[in-house]
N, C-alpha and C positions, 0 to 999 in steps of 0.2 A: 548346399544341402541336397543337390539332387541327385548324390551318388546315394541315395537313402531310397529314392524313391521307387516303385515299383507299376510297371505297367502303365507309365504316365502317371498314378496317383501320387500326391504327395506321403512321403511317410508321415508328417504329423496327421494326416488326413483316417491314413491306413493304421496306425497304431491306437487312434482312437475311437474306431470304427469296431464295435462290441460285437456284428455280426458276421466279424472273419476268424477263422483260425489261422493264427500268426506263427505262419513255420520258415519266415522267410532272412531274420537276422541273428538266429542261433542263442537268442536269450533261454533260458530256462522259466518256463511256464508252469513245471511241477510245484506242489508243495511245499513250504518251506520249514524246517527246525524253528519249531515255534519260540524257544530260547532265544535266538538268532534277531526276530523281531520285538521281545522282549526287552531286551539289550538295549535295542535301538529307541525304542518309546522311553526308557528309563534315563536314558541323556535328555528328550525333550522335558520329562517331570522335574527332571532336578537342574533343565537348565545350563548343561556344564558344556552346553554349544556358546556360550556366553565370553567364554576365554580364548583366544588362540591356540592352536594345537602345537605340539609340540617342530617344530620344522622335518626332521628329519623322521618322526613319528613315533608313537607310543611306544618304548621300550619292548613293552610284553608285545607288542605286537611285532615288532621288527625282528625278534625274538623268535616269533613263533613261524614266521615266513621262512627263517633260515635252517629251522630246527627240520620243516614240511622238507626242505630242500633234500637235507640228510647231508651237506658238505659242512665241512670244521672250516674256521677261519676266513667267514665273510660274512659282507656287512650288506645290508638290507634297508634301499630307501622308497620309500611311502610314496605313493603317487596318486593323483588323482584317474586310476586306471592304466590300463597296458598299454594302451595309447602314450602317454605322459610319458611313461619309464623308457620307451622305446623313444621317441624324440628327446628327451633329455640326454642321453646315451648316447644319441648319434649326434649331437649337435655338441657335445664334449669330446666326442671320438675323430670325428671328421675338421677337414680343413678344406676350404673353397678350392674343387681340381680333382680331389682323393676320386675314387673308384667305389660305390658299392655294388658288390653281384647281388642278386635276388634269383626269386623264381617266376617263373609265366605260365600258367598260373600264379599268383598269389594274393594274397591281402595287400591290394594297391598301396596304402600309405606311407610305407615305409621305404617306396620309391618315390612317393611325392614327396617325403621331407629331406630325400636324400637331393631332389631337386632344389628341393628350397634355401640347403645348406649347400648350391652351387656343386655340387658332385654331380658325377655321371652315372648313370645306370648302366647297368650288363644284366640284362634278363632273360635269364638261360632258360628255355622249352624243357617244360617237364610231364608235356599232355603225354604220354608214352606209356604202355602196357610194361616192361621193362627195366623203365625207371622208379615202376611204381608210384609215378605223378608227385614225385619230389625228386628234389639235388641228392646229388650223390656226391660223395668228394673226387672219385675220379672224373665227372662232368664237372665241376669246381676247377679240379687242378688243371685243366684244359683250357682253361678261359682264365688262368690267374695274369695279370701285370703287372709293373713295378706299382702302376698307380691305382691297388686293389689295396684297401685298406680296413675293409667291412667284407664279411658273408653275411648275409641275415638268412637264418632260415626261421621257416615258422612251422611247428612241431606240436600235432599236428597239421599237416599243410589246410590251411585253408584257402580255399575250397573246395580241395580235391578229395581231403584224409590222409594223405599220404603218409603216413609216421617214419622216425630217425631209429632204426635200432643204435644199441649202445656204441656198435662198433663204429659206426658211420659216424657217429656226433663224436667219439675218441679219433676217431681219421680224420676229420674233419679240423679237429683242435692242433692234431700231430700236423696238418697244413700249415697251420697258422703261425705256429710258431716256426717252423720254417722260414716263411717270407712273410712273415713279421707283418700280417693283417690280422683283424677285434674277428671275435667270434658273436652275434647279435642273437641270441636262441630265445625266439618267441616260443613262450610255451602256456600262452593261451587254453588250450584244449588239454591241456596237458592232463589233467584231472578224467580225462575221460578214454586215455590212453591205457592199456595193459603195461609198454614196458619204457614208458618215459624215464629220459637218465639225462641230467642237467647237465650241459656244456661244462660248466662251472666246476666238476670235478676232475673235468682234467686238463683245464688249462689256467693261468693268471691271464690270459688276451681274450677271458669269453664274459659274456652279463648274459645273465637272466633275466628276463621280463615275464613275471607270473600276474596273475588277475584272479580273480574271481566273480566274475562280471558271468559269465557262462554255465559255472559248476554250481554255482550258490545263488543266482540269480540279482547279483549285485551290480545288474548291467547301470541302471541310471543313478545307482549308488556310487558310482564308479570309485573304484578299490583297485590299485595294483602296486607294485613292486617293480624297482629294479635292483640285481643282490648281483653282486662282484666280489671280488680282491681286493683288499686296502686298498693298494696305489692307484687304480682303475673306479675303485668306488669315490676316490677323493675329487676325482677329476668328475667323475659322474654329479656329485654333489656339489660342487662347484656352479654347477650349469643349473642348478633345480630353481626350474620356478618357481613353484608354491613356497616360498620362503617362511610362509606364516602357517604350511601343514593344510594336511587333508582334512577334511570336515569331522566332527567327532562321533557323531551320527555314526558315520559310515565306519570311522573304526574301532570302535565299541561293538556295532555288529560284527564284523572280520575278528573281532577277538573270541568272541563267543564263536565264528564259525569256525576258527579253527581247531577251539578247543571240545568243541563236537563232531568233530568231521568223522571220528570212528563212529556216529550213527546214519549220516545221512550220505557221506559218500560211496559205502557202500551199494545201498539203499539205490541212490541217482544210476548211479553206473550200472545195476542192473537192469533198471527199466530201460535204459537209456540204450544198450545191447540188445532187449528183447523187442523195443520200437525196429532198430534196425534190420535186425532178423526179419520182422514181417513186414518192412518194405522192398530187402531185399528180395525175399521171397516172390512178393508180387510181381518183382520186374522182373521174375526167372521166366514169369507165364508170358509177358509180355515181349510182343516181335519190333524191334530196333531199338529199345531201350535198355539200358543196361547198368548197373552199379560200377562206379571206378574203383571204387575201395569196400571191397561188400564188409569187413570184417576192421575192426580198432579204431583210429579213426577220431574223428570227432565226434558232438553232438549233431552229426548231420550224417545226410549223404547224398554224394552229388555223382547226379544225373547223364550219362550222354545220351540223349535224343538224335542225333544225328540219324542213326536206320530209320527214323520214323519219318524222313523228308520232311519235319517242322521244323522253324529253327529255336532255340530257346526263348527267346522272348514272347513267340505263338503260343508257347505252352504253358510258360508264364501268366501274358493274359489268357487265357484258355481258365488258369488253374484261378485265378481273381475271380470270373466270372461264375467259380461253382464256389465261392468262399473262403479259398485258401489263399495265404500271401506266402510265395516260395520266392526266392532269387534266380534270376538268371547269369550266367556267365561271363556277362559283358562286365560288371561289376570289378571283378577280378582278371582279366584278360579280353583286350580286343582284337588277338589274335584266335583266340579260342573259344571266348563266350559264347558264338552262336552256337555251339556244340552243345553244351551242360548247365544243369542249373541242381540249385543244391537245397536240400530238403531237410529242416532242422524236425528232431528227432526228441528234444528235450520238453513235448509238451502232453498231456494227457492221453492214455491209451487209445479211447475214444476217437480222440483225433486223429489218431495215428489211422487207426482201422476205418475211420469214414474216409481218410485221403487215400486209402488203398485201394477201399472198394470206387472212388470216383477217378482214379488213374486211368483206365481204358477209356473213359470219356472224355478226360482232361486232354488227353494225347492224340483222340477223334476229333474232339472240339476245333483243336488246335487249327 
């Protein structure tokens, strides 16, 4: 658990701790679609957590994850979070030897489970002004091998922001089929991007791994999806743990968020742009720090500190000691880490404007 933790504190410590502002693991701390929780209370009233869920998950709901998708002809299975669909996926997809490439930056896991299921990692440098702090497919095709059998990207990149225009995630697919490697499209943040466009439509060798954990605040709800191709979802399905289905709680809510989502995710996504706006802003004033991704992006935005001669974790703790919990970049890269640290963006305006105005101290402090 102590990839959790922050600044030496434990995260159960810090997440219980009612006098920080928790801008450090990208939950959404905004208000919720009160429907949303209504939903949720109405399975404990009438009890109908009582039954087992369905395995592969509630029709309407697997239904409605594919509909969000907007692709014809794939199937949609239920998971205890994007975590779950993303290890189920790979642990159906890969064989002990195969090759996954990643990114470095990125969301560590999915190179520890690519470890656990005996593969190798290739994790290509994507700190770069350039690359716009994600894979590109001609940095992909450069580093392909017979024994590449997985891309995962994560879309957008976390930690960076770095988002996949259309054309990259269709070149990226036109690789795949090529030399005959799965296409892995986390799209976690995806909710909080302008112009996300699922793997899934244009290739039968890609899966999607959607969530809701971020956008709807269903982080310890944990809700997600993995949606493929018949032949690729079978094999997916195959491999699923939860044999007995996700909690019903959790998707009785998810059914309700998705069938409201024309009120609140518009709603999220603006605040959620106009947080960024004035944090980017403040670090325009500011001398050696700077935004990677000032614009689309996730619910975050991450940090390089480097001109400031601190190194991330100084400012880390720096930023604990005046009440805020932010992440630093070891977390996702220990090639890079001591560079950036990433600033979630998805919590009360308030907070947003007291972390701006405490920046030139947090980065003094430091």
């Amino acid at each position: 658990m102590a990839f959790l933790d922050v600044a030496g504190r434990s995260y159960e410590s810090l997440a219980s701790d009612p006098g920080l502002i928790q801008m450090g693991h990208n939950c959404n701390h905004l208000p919720l679609e009160p429907s949303i929780v209504e939903a949720m209370m109405d399975v404990l009233r009438r009890e109908e957590f009582r039954n087992y869920a369905p395995s592969h998950g509630l029709e309407e709901l697997r239904g409605m994850v594919v509909a969000d998708l907007g692709v014809r002809g794939v199937k949609a299975l239920i998971t205890h979070g994007g975590t779950e669909a993303i290890y189920t996926t790979m642990s159906a997809l890969l064989e002990p030897g195969d090759a996954v490439i990643v990114s470095d930056p990125a969301w560590p896991h999915i190179a520890n489970f690519a470890r656990s299921l005996r593969c190798k990692v290739i994790a290509l440098p994507v700190y770069e002004d350039r690359l716009g702090y994600r894979m590109n497919p001609e940095w992909i095709a450069l580093h392909l091998t017979p024994e590449v059998k997985l891309v995962a990207i994560v879309d957008p990149l976390n930690p960076t922001g770095g988002a996949y225009p259309a054309s990259e995630i269709e070149a990226l697919c036109s690789l795949a089929s090529r030399h005959g490697f799965y296409v892995l499209h986390d799209s976690t943040y995806s909710d909080f991007s302008h112009s996300h466009v699922p793997a899934i439509r244009y290739s039968e060798r890609a899966v999607v791994s959607v969530t809701l954990s971020k956008s709807c605040g269903f982080a310890g709800l944990r809700f997600g999806a993995a949606v493929a191709h018949p032949a690729v979802f079978e094999r997916i399905a195959d491999h699923q743990i939860s044999r007995l289905g996700v909690n019903l709680v959790t998707q009785r809510g998810a059914i309700t968020a998705y069938r409201t989502r024309s009120r609140w995710l518009p709603v999220l996504r603006q605040i959620n742009d106009q947080h960024k706006r004035l944090l980017v802003d403040r670090l325009a004033s500011l001398r050696g720090a700077r935004a990677l991704v000032p614009s689309d992006g996730g619910n975050f935005v991450a940090i390089d500190v480097a001109g400031t001669g601190r190194t991330a974790e100084q400012v880390v703790a720096s930023a604990l000691q005046d009440g805020f919990v932010v992440r630093s970049g070891a977390y996702t890269s220990p090639r890079f880490g001591d560079r950036f640290l990433r600033v979630t963006t998805t919590v009360p305006t308030a907070a947003i404007e007291k972390f701006c105005a405490a920046l030139p101290g947090i980065l003094a402090g430091a």
